[in-house]
Structure formats: C-alpha cells, structure tokens
DOBA-874723 format. One record per residue (C-alpha): x, y, z; residue in one letter. Coordinates in nm, 4 decimals. Example, Ala and Ser with C-alpha at 12.3 -4.5 7.8 and 13.67 -1.06 7.14 Angstrom:
REC      east     north        up  residuo
REC    1.2300   -0.4500    0.7800        a
REC    1.3670   -0.1060    0.7140        s
REM end
This chain:
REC      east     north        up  residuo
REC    1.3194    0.2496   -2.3334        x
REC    1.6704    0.4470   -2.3115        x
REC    1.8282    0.4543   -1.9518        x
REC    1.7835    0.7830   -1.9086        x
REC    1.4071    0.7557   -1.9863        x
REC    1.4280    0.5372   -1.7126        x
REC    1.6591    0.7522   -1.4512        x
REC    1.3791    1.0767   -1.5386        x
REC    1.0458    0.8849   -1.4931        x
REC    1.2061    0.7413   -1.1603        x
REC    1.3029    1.1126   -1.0734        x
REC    0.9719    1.2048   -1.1359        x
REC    0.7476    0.9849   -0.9520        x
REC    0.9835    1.1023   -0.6444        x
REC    0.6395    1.3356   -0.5729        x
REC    0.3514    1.0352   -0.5996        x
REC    0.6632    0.7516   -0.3877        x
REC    0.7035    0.9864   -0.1246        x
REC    0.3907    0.9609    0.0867        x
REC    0.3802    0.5670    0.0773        x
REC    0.7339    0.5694    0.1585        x
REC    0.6849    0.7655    0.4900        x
REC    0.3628    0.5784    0.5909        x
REC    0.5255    0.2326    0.4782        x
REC    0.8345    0.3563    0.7117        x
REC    0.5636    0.4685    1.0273        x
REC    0.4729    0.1571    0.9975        x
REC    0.7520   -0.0994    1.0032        x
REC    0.9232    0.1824    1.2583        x
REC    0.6130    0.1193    1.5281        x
REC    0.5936   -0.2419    1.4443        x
REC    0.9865   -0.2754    1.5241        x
REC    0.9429   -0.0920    1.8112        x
REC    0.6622   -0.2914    1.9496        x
REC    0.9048   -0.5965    1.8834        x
REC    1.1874   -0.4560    2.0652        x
REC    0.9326   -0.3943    2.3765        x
REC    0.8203   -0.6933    2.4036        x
REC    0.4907   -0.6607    2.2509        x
REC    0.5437   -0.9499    2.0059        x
REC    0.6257   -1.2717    2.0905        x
REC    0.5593   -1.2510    2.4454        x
REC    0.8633   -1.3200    2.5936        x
REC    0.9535   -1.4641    2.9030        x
REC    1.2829   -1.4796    3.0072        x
REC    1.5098   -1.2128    2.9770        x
REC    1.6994   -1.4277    2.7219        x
REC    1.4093   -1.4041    2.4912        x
REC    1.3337   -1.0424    2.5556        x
REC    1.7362   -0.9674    2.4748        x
REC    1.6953   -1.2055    2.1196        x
REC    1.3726   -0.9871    2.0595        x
REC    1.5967   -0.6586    2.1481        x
REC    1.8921   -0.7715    1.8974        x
REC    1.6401   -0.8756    1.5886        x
REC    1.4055   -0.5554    1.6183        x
REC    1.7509   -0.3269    1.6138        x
REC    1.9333   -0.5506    1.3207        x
REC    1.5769   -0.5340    1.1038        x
REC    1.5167   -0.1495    1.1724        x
REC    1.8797   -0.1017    1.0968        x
REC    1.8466   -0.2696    0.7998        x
REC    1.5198   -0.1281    0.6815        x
REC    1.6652    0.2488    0.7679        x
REC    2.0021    0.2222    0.5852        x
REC    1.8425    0.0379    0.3166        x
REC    1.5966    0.2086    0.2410        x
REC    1.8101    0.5466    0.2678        x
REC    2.0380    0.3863   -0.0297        x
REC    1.7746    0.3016   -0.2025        x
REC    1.6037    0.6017   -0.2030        x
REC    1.9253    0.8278   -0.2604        x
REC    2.0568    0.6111   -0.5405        x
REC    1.7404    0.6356   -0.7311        x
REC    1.7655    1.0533   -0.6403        x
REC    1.4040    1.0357   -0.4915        x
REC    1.5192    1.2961   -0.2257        x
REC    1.1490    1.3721   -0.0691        x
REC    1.1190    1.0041   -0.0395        x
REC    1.4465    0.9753    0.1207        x
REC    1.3267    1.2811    0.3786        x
REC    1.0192    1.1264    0.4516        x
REC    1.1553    0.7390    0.4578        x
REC    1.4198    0.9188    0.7531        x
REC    1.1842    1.1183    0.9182        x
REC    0.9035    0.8470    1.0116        x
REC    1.1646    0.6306    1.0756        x
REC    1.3495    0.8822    1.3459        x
REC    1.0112    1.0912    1.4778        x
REC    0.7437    0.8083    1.5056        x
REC    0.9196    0.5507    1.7212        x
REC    1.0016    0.8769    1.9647        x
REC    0.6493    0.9830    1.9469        x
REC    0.5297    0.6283    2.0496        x
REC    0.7685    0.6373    2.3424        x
REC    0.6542    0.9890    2.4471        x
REC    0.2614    0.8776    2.3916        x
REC    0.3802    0.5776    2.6685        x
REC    0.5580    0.7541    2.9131        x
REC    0.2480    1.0186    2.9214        x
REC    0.0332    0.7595    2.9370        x
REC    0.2089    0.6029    3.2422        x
REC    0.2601    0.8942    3.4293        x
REC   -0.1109    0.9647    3.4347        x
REM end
C-alpha cells in the first residue's frame, strides 16, 4: 500500500474517529479534573493536593496538545474540533454543574 493510499484512507475515516475522539477526550478531561480537585487520591495535606494540582495540569496539557498534533497532522479536522471542544466545554460544564449544585 502506496503512502498516499495511506494519507486518503486516514483522511477518510476522519468521519467514523471523530465521535470516539470527543467522548475519549470527555472523558480523560472529567477524570483530570476530578484529579486536580482532589477527588483522587484523597489528599491530605496541602502538599499533596498541590502535587495532585501540578500532575492533573501537566497530563491534560499533554493529552490536549497532543492530541491536537496528532489529529492535525493526520488532517482529521472534525476529530481535531471535537478532541478541542470536549476538552475546553466539559471540564467547564462540570464546574458549572458544582457550583449549581452548591449554591442550592
């Protein structure tokens, strides 16, 4: 198989990738934000909670601009919408979910 046999079935699947990529990205954005809240872990001191901060911002930095190269080399451009938007608009719909939840 040519490379650009490769490059155009890659292109192609951009339409199957992209739902998987957004749900994969909900889901490692919640988890990291969980983290970062202490929700994993259980920390204790405010040592811990500050080590918990630091890793949950490095690994959702990672996993955004990662998965943004990835996704943009490859020229799956839905995927690369949807990999950006779960990543941006579900963490900030978790917060807003908890801060109408404790204001009730």
């Amino acid at each position: 198989m040519s490379d650009m046999a490769v490059w155009k079935r890659v292109r192609r699947s951009d339409r199957a990738v992209a739902p998987f990529a957004g749900a994969v990205s909900v889901l490692v954005g919640v988890v990291l934000l969980w983290l970062a809240i202490g929700g994993i872990g259980n920390p204790t001191t405010r040592e811990e909670e500050s080590a918990a901060e630091e890793l949950a911002l490095r690994l959702f930095g990672c996993w955004l601009l990662g998965g943004a190269a990835l996704y943009a080399v490859l020229g799956m451009f839905r995927a690369l919408l949807g990999h950006l938007a779960a990543l941006l608009v579900a963490p900030l719909a978790v917060i807003v979910a908890l801060l109408v939840l404790a204001a009730s």
